[in-house]
C-alpha positions as YAML, in Angstrom:
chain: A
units: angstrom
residues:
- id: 1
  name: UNK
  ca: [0.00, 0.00, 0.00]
- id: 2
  name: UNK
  ca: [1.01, 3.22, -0.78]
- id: 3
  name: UNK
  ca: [-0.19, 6.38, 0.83]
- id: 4
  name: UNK
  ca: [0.77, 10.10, 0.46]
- id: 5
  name: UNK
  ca: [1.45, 12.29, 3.44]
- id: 6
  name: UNK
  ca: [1.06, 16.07, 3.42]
- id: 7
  name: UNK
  ca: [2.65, 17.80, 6.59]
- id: 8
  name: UNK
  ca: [4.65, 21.13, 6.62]
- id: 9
  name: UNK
  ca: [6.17, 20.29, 10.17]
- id: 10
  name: UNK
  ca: [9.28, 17.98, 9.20]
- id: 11
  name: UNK
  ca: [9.77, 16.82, 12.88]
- id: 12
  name: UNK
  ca: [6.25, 15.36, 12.85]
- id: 13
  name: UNK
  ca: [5.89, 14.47, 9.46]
- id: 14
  name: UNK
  ca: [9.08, 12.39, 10.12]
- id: 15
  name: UNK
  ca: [7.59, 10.45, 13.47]
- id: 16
  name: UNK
  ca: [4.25, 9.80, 11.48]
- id: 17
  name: UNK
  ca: [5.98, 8.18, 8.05]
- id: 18
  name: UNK
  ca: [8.01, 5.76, 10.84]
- id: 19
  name: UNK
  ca: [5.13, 4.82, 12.46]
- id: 20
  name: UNK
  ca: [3.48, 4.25, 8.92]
- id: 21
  name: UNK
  ca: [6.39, 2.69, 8.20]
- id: 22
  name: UNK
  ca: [6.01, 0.01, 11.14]
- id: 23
  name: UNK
  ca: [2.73, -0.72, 9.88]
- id: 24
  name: UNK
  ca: [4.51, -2.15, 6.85]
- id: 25
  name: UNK
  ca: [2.78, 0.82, 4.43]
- id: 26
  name: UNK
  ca: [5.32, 2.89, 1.96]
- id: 27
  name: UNK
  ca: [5.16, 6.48, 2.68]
- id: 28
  name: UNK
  ca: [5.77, 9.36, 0.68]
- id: 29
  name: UNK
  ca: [5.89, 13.14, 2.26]
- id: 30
  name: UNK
  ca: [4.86, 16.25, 0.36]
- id: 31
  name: UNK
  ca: [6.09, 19.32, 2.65]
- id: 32
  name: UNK
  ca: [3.16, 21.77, 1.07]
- id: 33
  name: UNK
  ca: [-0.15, 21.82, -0.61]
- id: 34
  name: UNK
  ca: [1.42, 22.42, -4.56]
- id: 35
  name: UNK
  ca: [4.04, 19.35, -3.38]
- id: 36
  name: UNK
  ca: [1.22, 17.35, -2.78]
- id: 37
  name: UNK
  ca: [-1.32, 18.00, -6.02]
- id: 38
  name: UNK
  ca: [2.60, 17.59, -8.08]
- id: 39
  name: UNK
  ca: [2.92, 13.93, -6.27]
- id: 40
  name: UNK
  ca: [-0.79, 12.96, -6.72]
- id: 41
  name: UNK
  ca: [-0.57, 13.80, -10.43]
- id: 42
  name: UNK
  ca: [1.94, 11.42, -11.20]
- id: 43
  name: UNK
  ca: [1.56, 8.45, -8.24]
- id: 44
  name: UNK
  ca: [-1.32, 6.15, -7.88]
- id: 45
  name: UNK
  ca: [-1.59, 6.71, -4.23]
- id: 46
  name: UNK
  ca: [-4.05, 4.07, -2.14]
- id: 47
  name: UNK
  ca: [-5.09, 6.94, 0.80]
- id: 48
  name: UNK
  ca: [-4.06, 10.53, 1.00]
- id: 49
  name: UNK
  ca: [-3.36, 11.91, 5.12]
- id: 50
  name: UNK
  ca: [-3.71, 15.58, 4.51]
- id: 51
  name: UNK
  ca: [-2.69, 18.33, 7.28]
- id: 52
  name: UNK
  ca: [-5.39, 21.13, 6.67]
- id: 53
  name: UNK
  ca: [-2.55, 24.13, 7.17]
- id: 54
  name: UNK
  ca: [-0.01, 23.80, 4.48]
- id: 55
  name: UNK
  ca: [2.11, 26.11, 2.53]
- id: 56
  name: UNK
  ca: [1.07, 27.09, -0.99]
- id: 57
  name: UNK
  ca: [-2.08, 25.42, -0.62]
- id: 58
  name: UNK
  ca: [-4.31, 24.48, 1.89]
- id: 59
  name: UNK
  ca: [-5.77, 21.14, 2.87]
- id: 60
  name: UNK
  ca: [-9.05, 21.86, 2.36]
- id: 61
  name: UNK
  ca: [-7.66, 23.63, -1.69]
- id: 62
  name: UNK
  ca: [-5.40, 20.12, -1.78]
- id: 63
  name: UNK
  ca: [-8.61, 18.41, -0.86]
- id: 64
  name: UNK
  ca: [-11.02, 19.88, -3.65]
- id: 65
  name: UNK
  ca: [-8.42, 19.84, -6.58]
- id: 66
  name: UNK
  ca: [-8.00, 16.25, -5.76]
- id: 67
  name: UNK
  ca: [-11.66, 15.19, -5.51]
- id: 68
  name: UNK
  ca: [-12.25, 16.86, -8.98]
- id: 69
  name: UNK
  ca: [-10.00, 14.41, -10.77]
- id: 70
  name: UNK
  ca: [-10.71, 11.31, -8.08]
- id: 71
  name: UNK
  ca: [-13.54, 10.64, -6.50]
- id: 72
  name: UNK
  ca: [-12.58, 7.17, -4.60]
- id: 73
  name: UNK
  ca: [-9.34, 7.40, -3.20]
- id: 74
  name: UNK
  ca: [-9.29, 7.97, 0.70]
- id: 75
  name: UNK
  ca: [-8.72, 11.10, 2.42]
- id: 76
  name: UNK
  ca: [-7.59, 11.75, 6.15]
- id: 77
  name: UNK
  ca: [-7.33, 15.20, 7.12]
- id: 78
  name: UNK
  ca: [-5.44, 16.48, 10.44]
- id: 79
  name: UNK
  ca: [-6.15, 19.17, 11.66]
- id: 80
  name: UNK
  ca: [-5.30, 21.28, 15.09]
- id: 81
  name: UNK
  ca: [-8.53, 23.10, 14.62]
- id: 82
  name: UNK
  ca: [-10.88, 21.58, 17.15]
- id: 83
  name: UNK
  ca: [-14.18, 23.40, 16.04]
- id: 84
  name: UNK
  ca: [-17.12, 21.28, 14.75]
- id: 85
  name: UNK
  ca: [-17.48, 24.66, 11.61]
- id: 86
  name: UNK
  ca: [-13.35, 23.70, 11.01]
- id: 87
  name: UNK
  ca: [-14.31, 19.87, 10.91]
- id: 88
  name: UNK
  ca: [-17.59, 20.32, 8.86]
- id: 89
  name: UNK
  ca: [-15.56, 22.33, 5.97]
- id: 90
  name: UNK
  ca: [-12.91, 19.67, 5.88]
- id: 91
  name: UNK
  ca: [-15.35, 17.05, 4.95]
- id: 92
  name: UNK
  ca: [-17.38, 19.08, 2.87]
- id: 93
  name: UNK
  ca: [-13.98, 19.29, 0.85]
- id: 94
  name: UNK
  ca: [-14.22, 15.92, 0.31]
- id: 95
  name: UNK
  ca: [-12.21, 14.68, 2.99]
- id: 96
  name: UNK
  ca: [-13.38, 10.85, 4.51]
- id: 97
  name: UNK
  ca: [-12.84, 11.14, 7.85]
- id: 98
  name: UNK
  ca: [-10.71, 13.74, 10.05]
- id: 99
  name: UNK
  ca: [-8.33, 13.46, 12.78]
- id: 100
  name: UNK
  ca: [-7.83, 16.20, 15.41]
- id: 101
  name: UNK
  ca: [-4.02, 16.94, 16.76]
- id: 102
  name: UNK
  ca: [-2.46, 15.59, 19.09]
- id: 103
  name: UNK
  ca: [-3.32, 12.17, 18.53]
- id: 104
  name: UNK
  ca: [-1.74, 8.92, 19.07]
- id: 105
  name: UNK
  ca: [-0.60, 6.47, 16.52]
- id: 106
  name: UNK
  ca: [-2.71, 3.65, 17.54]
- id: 107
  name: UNK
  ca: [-5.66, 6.11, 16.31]
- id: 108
  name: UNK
  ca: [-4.10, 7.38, 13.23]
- id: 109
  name: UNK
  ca: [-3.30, 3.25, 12.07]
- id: 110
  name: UNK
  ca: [-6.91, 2.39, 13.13]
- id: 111
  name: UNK
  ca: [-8.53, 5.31, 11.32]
- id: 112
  name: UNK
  ca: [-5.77, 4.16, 8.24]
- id: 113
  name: UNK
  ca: [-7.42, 0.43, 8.27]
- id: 114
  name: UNK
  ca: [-10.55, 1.70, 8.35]
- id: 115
  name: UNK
  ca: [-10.51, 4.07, 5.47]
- id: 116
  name: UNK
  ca: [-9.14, 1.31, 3.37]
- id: 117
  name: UNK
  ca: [-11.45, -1.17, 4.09]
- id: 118
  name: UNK
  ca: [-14.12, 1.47, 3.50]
- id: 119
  name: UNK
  ca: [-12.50, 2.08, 0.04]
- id: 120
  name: UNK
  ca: [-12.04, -1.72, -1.18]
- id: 121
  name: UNK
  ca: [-8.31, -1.54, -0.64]
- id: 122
  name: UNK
  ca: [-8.01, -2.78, 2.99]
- id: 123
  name: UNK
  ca: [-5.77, -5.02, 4.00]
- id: 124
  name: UNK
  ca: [-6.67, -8.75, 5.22]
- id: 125
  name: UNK
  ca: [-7.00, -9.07, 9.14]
- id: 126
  name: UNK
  ca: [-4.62, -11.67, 9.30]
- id: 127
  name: UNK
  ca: [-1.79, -11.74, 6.35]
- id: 128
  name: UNK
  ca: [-1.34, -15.38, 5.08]
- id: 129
  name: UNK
  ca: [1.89, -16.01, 2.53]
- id: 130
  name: UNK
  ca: [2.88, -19.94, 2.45]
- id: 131
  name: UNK
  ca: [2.98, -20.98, 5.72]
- id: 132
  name: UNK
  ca: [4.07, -17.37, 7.11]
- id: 133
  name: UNK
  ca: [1.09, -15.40, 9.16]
- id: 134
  name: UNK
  ca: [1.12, -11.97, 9.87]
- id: 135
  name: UNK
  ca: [-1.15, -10.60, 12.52]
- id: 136
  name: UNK
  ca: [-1.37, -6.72, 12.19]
- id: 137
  name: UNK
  ca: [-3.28, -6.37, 15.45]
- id: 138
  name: UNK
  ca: [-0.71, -7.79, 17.29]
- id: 139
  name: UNK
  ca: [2.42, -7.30, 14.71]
- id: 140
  name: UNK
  ca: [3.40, -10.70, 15.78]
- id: 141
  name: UNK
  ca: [4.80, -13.47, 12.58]
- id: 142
  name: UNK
  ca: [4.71, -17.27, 13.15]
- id: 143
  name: UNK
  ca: [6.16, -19.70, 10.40]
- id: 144
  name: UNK
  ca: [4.53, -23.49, 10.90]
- id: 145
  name: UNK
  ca: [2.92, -22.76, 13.57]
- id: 146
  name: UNK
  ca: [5.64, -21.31, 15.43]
- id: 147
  name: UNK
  ca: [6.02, -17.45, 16.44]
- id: 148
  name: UNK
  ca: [9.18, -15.64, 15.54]
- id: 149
  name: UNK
  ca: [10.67, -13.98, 18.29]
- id: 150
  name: UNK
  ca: [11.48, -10.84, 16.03]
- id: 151
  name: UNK
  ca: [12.80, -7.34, 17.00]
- id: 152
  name: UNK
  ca: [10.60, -4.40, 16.21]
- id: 153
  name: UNK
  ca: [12.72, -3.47, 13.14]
- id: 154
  name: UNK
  ca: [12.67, -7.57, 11.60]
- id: 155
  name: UNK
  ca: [9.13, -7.38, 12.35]
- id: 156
  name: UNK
  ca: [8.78, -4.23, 10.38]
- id: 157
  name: UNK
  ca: [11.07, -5.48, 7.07]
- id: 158
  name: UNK
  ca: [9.62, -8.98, 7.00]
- id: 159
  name: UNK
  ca: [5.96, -7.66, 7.26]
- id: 160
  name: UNK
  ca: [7.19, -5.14, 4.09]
- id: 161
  name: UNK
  ca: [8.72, -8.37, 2.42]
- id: 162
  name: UNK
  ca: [5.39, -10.20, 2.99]
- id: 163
  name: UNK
  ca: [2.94, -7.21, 1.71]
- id: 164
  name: UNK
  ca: [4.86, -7.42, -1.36]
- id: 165
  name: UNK
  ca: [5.29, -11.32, -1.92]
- id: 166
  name: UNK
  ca: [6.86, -12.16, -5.24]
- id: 167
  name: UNK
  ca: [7.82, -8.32, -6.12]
- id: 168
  name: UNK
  ca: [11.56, -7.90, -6.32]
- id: 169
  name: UNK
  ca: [12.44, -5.15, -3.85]
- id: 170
  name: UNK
  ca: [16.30, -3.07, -4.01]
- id: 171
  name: UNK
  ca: [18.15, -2.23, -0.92]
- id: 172
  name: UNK
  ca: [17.01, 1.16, -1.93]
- id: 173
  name: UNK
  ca: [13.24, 0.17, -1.67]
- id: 174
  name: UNK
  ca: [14.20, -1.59, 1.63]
- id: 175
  name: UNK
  ca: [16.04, 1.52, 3.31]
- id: 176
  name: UNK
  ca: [13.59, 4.41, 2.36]
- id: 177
  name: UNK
  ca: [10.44, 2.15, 3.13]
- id: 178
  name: UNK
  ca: [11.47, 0.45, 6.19]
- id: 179
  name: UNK
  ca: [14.01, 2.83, 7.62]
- id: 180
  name: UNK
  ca: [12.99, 6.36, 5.85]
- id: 181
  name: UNK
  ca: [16.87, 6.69, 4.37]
- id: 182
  name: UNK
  ca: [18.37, 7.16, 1.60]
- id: 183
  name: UNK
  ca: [20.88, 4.26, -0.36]
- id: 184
  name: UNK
  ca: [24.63, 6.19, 0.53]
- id: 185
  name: UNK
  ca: [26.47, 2.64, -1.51]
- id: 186
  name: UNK
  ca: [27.94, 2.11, 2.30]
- id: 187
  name: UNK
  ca: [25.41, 1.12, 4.64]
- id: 188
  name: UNK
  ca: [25.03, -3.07, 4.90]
- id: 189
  name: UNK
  ca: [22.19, -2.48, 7.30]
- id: 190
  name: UNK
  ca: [19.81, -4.35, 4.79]
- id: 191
  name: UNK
  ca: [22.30, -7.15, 4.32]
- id: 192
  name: UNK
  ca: [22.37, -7.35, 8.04]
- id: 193
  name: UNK
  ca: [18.94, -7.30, 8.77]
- id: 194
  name: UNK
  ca: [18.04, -9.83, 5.72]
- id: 195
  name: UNK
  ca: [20.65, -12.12, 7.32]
- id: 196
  name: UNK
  ca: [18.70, -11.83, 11.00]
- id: 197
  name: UNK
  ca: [15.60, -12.67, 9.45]
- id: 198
  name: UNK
  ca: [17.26, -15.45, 7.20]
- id: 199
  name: UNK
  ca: [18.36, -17.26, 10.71]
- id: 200
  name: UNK
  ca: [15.11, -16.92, 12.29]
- id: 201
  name: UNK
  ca: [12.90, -18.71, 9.28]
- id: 202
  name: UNK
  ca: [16.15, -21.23, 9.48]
- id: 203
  name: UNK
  ca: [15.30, -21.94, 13.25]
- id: 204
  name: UNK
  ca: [12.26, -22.92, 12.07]
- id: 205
  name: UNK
  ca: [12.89, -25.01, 8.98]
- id: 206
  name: UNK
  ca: [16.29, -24.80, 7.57]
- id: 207
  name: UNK
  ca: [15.41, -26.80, 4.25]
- id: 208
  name: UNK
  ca: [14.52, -24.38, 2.49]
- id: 209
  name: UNK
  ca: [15.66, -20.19, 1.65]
- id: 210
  name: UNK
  ca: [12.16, -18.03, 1.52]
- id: 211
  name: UNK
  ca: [13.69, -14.63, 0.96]
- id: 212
  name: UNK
  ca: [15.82, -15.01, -1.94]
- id: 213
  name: UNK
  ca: [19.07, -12.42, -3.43]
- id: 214
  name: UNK
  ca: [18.74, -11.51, -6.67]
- id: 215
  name: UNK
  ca: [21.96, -10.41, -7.76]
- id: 216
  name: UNK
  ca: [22.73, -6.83, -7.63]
- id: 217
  name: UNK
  ca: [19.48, -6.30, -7.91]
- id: 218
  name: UNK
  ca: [18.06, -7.09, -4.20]
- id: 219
  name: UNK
  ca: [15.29, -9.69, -2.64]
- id: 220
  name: UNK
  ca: [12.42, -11.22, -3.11]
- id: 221
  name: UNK
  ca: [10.42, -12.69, -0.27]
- id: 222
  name: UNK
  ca: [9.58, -16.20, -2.68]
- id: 223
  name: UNK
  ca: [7.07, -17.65, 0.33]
...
């Protein structure tokens, strides 16, 4: 899944993408209403998370260009303005739902499931690939039965590798979707953390290799 954040303030925009992120979504930030409508033009976003006061453009501008060209896709505006007249002209927008700052990121994920279910695009309660289960609810993985005892960060790469079975993802994918970085040619952290979650599946059943290299190219999760 691919969703489309729009917030001006960097330090928060930052926090929300990782937590995003941990949910095992792929996040891309626009900094200002223009940014945004530029990123929505040429991306085929699943859900839109739109701050209300942006640069350029405002949400609720962002909001009513979009709906003109897409009627379906998701939108979740934030907002710090708490009156019901501030929430009623978001949605009248076009806006889906709206969320009011501060709020916690168990809300924001719940009101992200929901949305997408809504829409058609949500994601199954329980992810099955082979005989690998994902349980969002819990972000717990077992394989045959048997839970993986898995960091927060292997949780959060596997649960990418399993939301996009068969695709063949680069160590570039890997670091700006599951640790918000850019590829610098010197960090090995994906080798590193590929290898941790090799050994794990291994503990389990060491006959056979479910996340595969694919030379100088990157990995595929072959489950």
């Amino acid at each position: 899944m691919q969703l489309l954040l729009v917030e001006d303030q960097k330090r928060l925009a930052g926090l929300l993408k990782r937590s995003l992120i941990e949910d095992g979504y792929a996040v891309d930030i626009a900094s200002d209403g223009q940014e945004a409508i530029d990123k929505f033009d040429i991306n085929n976003y699943d859900l839109i998370i739109l701050d209300i006061m942006l640069p350029i453009k405002d949400g609720i501008e962002v909001c009513q260009e979009i709906r003109r060209s897409n009627t379906d896709i998701p939108i979740l505006m934030l907002t710090a303005l708490d009156g019901v007249d501030d929430r009623i002209k978001g949605l009248d927008s076009g806006a889906d739902d709206y969320l009011v700052k501060p709020f916690s990121d168990g809300e924001l994920s719940a009101r992200v499931r929901a949305l997408l279910r809504r829409s058609g695009n949500g994601r199954p309660t329980i992810l099955i690939i082979g005989e690998l289960v994902l349980n969002p609810a819990t972000k717990s993985v077992t394989y045959k039965g048997t839970l993986l005892p898995l960091t927060a960060k292997e949780y959060t790469l596997l649960s990418y590798f399993m939301y996009h079975a068969g695709e063949l993802l680069s160590k570039n994918d890997l670091l700006e979707h599951v640790w918000d970085m850019n590829y610098d040619g010197l960090s090995n952290v994906v080798e590193t953390y590929v290898r941790y979650l090799r050994k794990r599946l291994r503990d389990v059943d060491s006959s056979k290799e479910l996340i595969t290299t694919v030379r100088n190219l990157g990995y595929r999760l072959d489950a």
